[in-house]
Every structure is written in structure tokens, then in C-alpha cells.
C-alpha positions in Angstrom: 28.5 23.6 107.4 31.5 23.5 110.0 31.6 26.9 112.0 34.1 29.4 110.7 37.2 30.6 112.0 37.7 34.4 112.8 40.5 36.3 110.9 42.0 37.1 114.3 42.1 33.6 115.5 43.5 32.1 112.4 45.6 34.6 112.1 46.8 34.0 115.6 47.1 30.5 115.0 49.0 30.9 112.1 51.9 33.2 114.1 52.0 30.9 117.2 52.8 27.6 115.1 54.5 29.4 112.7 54.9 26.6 109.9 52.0 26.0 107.7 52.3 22.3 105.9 51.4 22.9 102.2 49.9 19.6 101.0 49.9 19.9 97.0 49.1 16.5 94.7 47.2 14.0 94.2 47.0 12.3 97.6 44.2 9.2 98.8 42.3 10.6 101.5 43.3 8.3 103.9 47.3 8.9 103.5 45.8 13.0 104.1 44.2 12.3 107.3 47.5 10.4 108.0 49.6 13.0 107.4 47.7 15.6 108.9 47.6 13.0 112.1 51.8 12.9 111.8 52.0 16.7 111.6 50.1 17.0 114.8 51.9 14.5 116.9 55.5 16.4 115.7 54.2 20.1 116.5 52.8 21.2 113.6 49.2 22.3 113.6 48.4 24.0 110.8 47.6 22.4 107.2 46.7 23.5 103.5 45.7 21.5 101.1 45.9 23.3 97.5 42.6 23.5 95.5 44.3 22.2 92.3 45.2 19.0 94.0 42.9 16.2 93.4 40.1 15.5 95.8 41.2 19.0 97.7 37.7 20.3 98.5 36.1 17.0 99.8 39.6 16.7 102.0 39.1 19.8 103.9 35.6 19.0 104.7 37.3 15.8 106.3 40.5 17.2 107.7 38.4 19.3 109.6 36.2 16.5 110.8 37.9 14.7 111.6 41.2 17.0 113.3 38.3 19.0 115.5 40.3 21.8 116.8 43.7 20.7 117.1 44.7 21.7 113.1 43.6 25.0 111.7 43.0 23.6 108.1 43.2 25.7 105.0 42.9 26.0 101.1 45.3 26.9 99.0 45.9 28.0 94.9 42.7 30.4 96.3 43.0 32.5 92.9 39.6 33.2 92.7 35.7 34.3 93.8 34.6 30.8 92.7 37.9 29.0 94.8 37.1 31.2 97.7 33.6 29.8 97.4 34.3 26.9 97.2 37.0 26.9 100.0 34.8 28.2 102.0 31.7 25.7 101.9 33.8 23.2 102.2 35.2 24.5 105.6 38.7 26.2 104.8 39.6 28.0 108.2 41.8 30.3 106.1 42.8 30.6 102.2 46.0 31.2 100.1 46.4 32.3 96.9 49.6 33.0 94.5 48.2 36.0 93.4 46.5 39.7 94.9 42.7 39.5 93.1 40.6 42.5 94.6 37.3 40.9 94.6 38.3 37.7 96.0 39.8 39.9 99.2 36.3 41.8 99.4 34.7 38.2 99.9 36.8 36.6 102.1 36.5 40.2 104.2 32.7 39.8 104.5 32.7 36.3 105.2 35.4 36.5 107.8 37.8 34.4 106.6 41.4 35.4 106.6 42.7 35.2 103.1 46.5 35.2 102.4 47.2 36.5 98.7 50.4 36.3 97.0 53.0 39.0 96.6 56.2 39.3 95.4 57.0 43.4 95.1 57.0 46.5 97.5 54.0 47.7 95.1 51.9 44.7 95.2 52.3 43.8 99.5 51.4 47.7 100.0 48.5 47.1 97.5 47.2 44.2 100.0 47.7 45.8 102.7 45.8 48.5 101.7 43.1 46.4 100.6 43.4 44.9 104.2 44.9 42.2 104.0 47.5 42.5 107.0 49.2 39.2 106.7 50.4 38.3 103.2 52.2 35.6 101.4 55.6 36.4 100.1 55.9 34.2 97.2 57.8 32.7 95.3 60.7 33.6 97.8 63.3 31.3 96.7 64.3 33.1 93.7 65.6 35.7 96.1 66.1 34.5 99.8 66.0 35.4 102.8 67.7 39.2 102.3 64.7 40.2 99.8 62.3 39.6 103.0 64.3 41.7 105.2 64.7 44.2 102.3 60.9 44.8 102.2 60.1 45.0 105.7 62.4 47.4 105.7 60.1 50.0 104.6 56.8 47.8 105.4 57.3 47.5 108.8 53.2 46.7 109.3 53.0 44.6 106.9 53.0 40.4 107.9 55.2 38.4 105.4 54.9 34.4 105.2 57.9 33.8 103.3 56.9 30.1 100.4 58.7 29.0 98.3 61.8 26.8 98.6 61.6 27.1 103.0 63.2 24.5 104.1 65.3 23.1 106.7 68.5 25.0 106.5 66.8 28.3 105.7 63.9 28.6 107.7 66.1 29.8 110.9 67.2 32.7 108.6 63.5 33.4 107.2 62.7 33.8 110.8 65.8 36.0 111.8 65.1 38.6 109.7 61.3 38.9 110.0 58.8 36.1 108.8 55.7 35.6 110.5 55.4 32.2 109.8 56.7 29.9 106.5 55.0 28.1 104.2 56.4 24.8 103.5 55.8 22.5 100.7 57.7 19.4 99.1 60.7 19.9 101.9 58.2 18.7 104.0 55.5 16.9 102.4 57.7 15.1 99.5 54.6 13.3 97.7 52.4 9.9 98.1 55.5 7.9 98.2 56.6 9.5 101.4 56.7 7.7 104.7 55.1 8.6 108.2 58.6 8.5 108.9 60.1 10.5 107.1 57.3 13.2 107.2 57.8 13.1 110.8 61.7 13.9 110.7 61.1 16.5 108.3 58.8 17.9 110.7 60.4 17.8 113.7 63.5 19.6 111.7 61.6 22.5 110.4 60.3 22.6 113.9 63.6 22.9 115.8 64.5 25.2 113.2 61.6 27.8 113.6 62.1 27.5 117.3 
């Protein structure tokens, strides 16, 4: 088994790069090791591939073959114990679900993993947060925008939001004004199978300019 990743270092990693590249669909293993290749050479390091994609489990293993340390590489669509399993002995550095599931933040506690789950409500971050999850995922944040984010930080100061959802491009700057910790980005990125190198790496080096 691949050595894990402390919830401090991923969680580091994470809010350094500050864009994770959400990799969702059914995607040959070979275009997946070159689009995690063209995210790295156009500053973005960190990848997730979602469990409900096909293939996802055996990619990670791969991904973090063959990427060593210069990806962090996660799992996403983490809804359950079994995902979280599953994530894990396949290597995921870090997990993300849509959803807050109590048991599944015990596990990933006691393995060590840092595990992102999904919020959307004051009532539901301060429920993670008090279940220790520090870092969540604000999702799905384009039904309100950017203004919602700042609106819960308001009173959840402590609390680390990564803003998916419709991120892209011509938002992101704003996502990051007013608080995000980092962004998940899916199909403004990552479009789907038909996608070129080249236009993955424009995309990237967009959001990139953007964040920064």
C-alpha cells in the first residue's frame, strides 16, 4: 500500500495550490495519467478523481504511481464508510464527499486522512466543524455565488470553505476575494474525453492566473 498523507500536509497542500482539478467520467487511464501530467506542467498539483467515475479506484492507485510526490491525488463522491475504504486502499491522499456522514468523518479521523465533506448551510459547516472537520467543501456553490461564501464566513470565521460548483474562470478571482481556501474545479477545467492537452492546459493556466 502507498504511504499515507497526514491531514496537515494535505491540508497544506491543498491551501498552497489552491485549485483542486476534479476529474469526473469515464476516462482511459492513459488520457488520466495525461491529464494529470498537463495539470502539473501548468501549476496545478492537486487532482481528484470521483469514485463514481469509471475505473476511479484502479486510477488512483496509478496516479499516485506514477505522479510520486509532485500531485497530491484524491477521491471524490466519498459518501460513504465503504468509499472511504475503498479510497483509502487504493491510495487517496485526501477524500471529498457531497454530503456531511458522521461515521465516515470518524474513519477518515483514525486513519489520518483528511476528508472534505459537503455543506451547503450555516447548520451543516458548524456540524463538520464540530465533528472536526476544519476544512469543508462548500457545495453546490453556483446556485448562490460568490456573496453566499462571504455571507457564511461571516459568522464562521474558523471554519475553511472550498467553494465547487460552477468555479470557473471569471469567478474564481472573486471566490478567492472574499474568503475561499482553495476551489474545486470540475468541467471548466477538465471538459471530458474529447478534450485536448491543449485546451486543458489553457484552461489551466487561466484558473491559475486567476487564483493568483
Amino acid at each position: 500500500m502507498l504511504a499515507p498523507t497526514s491531514v496537515a500536509d494535505a491540508s497544506h497542500w491543498i491551501k498552497s495550490d489552491g485549485l483542486i482539478a476534479i476529474v469526473r467520467g469515464n476516462f482511459p487511464l492513459s488520457h488520466l495519467l495525461a491529464i494529470a501530467e498537463t495539470l502539473h506542467c501548468n501549476g496545478l498539483a492537486v487532482m481528484e478523481i470521483t469514485l463514481n467515475s469509471a475505473g476511479a479506484l484502479e486510477a488512483i492507485g496509478r496516479l499516485r504511481t506514477e505522479m510520486g510526490e509532485a500531485m497530491l491525488i484524491g477521491a471524490g463522491t466519498v459518501r460513504t464508510l465503504a468509499d472511504l475504504e475503498a479510497a483509502w486502499d487504493a491510495g487517496a491522499q485526501f477524500s471529498v464527499a457531497p454530503n456531511f456522514d458522521a461515521a465516515t468523518v470518524q474513519l477518515a479521523q483514525a486513519r489520518g486522512m483528511l476528508h472534505l465533506p459537503g455543506v451547503f448551510t450555516a447548520t451543516e459547516a458548524e456540524t463538520a466543524f464540530r465533528a472536526g472537520c476544519r476544512m469543508v467543501k462548500l457545495f453546490p456553490s453556483d446556485v448562490v455565488g460568490p456573496k453566499y461564501l462571504a455571507a457564511l464566513r461571516a459568522p464562521l470565521p474558523d471554519i475553511e470553505f472550498v467553494p465547487t460548483g460552477g468555479i470557473d474562470r471569471h469567478n474564481i478571482i472573486e471566490y478567492r476575494r472574499l474568503g475561499a481556501v482553495a476551489a474545486g474545479i470540475g468541467s471548466a477545467l477538465v471538459t471530458g474525453p474529447q478534450q485536448t492537452m491543449a485546451d486543458l492546459a489553457e484552461r489551466a493556466q487561466a484558473l491559475r492566473q486567476g487564483w493568483a
